[in-house]
Backbone as JSON Lines, residues from 0, in Angstrom:
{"i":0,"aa":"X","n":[111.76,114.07,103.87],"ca":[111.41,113.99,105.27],"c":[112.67,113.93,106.11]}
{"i":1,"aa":"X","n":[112.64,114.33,107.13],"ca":[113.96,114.43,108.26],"c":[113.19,114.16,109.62]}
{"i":2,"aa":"X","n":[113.81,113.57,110.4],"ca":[113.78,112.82,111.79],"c":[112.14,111.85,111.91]}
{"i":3,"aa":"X","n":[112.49,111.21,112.47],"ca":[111.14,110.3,112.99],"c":[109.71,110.83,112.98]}
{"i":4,"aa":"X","n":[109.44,112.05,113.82],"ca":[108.21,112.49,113.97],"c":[107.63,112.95,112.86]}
{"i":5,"aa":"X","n":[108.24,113.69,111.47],"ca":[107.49,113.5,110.24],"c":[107.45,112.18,109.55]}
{"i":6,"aa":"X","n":[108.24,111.01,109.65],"ca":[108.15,110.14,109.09],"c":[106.76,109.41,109.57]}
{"i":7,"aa":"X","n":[106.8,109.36,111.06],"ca":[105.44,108.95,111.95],"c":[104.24,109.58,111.23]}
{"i":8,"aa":"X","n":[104.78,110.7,110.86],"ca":[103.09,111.62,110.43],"c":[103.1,111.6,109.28]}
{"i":9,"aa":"X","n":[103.66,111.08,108.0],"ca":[103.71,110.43,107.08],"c":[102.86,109.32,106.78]}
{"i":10,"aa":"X","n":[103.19,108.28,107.79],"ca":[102.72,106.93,107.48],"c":[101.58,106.8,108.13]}
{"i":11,"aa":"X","n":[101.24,107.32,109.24],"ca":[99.54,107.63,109.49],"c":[98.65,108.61,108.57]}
{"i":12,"aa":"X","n":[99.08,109.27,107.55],"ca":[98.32,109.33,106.24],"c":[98.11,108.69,105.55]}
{"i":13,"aa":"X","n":[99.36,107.81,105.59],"ca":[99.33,107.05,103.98],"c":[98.78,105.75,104.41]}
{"i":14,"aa":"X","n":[98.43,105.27,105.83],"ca":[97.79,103.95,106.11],"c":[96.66,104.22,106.52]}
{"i":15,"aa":"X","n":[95.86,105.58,106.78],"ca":[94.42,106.16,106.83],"c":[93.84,106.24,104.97]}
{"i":16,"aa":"X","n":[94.66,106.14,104.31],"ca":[94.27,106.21,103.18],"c":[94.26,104.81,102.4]}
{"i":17,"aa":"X","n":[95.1,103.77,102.7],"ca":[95.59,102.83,102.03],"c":[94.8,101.69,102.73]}
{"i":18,"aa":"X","n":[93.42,101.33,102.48],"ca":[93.03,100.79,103.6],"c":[92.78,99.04,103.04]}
{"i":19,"aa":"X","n":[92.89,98.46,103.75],"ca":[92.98,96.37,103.75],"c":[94.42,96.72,103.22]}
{"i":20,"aa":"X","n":[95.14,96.94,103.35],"ca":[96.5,96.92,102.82],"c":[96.98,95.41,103.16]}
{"i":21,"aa":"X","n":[97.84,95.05,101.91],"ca":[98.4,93.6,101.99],"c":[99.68,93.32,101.2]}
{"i":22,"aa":"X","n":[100.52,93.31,101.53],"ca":[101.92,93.24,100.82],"c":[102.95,92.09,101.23]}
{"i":23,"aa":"X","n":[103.49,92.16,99.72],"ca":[104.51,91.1,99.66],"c":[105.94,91.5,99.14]}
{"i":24,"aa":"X","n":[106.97,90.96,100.05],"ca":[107.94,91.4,99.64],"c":[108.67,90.51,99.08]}
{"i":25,"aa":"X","n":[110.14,90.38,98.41],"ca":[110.87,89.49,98.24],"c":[112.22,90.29,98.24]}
{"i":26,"aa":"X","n":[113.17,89.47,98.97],"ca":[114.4,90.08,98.89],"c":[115.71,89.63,97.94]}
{"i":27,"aa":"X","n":[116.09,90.63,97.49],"ca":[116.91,90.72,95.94],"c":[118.39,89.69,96.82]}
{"i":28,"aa":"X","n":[118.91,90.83,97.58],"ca":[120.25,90.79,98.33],"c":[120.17,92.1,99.34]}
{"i":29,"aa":"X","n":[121.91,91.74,100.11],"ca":[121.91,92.09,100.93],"c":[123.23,92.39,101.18]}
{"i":30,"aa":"X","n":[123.46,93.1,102.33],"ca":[125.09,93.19,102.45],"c":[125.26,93.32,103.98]}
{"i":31,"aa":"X","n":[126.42,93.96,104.49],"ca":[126.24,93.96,105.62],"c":[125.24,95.16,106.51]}
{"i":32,"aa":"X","n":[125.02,96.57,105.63],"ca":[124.12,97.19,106.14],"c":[122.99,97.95,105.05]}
{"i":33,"aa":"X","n":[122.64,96.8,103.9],"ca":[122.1,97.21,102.99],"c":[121.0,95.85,102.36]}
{"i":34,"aa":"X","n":[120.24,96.44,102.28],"ca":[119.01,95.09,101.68],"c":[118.16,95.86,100.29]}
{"i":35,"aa":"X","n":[118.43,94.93,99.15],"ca":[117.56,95.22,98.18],"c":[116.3,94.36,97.83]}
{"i":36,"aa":"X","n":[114.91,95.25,97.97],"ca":[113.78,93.86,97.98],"c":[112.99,94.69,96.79]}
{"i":37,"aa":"X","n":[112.24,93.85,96.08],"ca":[111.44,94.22,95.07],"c":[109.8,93.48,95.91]}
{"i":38,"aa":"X","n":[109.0,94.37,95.62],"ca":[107.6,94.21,96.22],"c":[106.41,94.78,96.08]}
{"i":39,"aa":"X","n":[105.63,94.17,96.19],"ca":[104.15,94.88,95.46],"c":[102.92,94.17,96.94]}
{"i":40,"aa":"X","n":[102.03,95.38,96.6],"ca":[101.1,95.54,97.91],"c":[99.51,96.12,97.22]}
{"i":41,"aa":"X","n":[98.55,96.12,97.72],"ca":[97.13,95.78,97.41],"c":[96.98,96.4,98.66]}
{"i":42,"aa":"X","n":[95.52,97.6,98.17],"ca":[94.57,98.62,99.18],"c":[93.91,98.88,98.2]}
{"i":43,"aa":"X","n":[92.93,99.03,99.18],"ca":[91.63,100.61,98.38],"c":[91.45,101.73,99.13]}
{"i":44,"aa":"X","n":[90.82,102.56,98.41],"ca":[91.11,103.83,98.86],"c":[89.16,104.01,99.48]}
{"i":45,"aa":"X","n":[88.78,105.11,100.01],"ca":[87.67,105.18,101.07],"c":[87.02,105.14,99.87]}
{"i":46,"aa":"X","n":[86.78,105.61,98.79],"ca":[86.1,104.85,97.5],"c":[85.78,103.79,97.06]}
{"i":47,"aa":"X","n":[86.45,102.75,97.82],"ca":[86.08,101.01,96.96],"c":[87.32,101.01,95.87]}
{"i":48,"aa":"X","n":[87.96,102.43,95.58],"ca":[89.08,101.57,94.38],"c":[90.12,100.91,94.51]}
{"i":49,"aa":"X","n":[90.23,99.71,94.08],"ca":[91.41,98.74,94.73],"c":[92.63,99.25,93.46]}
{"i":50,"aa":"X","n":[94.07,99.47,94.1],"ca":[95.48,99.43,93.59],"c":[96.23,98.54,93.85]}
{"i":51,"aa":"X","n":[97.15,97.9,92.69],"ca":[98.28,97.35,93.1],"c":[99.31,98.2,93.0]}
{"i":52,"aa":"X","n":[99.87,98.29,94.03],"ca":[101.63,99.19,94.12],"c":[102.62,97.8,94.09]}
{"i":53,"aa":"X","n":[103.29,98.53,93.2],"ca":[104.66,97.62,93.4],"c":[106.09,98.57,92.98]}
{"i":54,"aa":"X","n":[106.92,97.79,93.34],"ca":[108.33,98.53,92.6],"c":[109.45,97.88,93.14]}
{"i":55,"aa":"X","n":[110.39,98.54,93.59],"ca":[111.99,98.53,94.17],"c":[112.32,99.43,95.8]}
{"i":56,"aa":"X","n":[112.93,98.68,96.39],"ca":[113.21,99.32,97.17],"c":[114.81,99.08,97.62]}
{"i":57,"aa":"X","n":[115.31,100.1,98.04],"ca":[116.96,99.98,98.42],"c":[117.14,100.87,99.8]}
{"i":58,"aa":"X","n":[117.3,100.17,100.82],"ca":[117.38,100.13,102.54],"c":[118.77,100.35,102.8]}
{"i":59,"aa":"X","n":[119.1,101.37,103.68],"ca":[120.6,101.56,104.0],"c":[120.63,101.72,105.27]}
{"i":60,"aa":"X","n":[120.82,101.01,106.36],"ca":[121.25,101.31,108.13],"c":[122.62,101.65,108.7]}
{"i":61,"aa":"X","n":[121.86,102.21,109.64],"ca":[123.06,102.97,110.46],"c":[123.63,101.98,111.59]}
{"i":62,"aa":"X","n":[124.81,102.24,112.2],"ca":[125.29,101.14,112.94],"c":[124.38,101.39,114.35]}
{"i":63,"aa":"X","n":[123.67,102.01,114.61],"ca":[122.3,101.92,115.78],"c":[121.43,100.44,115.11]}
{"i":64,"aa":"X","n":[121.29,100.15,114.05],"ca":[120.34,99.16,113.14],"c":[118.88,100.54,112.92]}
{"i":65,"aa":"X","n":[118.79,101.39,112.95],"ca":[117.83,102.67,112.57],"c":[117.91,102.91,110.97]}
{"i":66,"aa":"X","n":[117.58,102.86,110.1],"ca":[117.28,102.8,108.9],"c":[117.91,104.62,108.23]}
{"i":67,"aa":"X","n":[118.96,104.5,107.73],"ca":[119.39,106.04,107.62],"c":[119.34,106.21,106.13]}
{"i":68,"aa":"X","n":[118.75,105.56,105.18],"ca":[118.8,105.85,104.0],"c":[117.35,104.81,103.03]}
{"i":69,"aa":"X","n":[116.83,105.68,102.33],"ca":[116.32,104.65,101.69],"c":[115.56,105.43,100.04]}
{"i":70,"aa":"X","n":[115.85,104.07,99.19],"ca":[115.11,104.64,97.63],"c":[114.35,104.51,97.16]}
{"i":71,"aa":"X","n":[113.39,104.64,96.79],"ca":[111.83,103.46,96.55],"c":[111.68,104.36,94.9]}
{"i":72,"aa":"X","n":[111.23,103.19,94.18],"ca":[110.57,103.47,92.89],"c":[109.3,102.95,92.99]}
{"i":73,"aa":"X","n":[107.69,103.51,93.34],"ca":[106.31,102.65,93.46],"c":[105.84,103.65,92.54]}
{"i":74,"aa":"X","n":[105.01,102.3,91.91],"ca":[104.36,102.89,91.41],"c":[102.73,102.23,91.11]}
{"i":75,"aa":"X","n":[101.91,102.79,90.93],"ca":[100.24,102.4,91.52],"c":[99.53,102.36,90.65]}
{"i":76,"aa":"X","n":[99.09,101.24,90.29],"ca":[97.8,101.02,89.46],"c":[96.71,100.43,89.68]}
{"i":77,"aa":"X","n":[95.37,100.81,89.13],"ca":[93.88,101.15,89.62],"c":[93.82,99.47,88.96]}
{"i":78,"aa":"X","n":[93.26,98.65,90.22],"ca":[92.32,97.39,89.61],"c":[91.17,97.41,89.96]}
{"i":79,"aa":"X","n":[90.76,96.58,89.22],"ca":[89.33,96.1,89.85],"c":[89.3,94.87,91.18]}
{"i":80,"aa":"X","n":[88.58,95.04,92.06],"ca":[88.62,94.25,93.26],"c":[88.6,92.49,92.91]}
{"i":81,"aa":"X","n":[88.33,91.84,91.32],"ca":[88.34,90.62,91.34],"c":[89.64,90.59,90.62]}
{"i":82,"aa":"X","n":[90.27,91.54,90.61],"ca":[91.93,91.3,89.94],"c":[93.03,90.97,91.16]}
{"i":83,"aa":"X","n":[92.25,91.36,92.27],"ca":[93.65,91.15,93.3],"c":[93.88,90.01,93.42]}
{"i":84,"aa":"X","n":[95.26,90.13,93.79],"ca":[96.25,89.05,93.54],"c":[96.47,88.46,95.07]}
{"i":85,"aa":"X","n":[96.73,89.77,95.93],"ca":[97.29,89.57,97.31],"c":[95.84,89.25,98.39]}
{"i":86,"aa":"X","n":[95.78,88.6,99.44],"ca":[94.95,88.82,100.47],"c":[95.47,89.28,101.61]}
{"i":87,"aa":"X","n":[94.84,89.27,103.41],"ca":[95.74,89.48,104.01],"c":[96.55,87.98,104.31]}
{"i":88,"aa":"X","n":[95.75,87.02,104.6],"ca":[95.98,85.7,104.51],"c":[97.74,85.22,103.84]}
{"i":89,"aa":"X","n":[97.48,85.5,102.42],"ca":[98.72,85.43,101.57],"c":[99.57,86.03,102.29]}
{"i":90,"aa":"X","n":[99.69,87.55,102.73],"ca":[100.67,88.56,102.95],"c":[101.53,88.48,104.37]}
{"i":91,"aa":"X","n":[100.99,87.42,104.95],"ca":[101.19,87.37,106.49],"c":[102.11,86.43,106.55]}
């Protein structure tokens, strides 16, 4: 993806699809323009099937503070709705 307006039209797919979404992050470290957080997040899809995503993420900013780099390893697995872990409650 390149500049804002596909990133915008990105994430209004993926949060029309990802729906009660609830996530938790935790942060590894940090530097002066770099943050490493490991985190996992809970949705279902317009089906009723609930996923947990989790993985890695590595954040790189620009001296605006605008986010100019980033790495994500997620990856998604199918639960059953009495396996979730996260609520929104928890995630907030």
């Amino acid at each position: 993806m390149t500049g804002r307006e596909q990133i915008t039209q990105f994430l209004k797919r993926k949060w029309q699809k990802e729906l009660e979404y609830s996530l938790q992050k935790e942060l590894w470290c940090f530097t002066a323009n770099r943050i490493a957080v490991t985190f996992r997040y809970e949705w279902h899809d317009k089906s009723e099937q609930w996923y947990r995503s989790y993985g890695n993420e590595l954040w790189e900013f620009a001296e605006n503070g605008l986010m100019q780099r980033r790495i994500a390893s997620i990856n998604d697995q199918p639960i059953k709705s009495t396996e979730r872990l996260l609520t929104k409650r928890q995630s907030a």
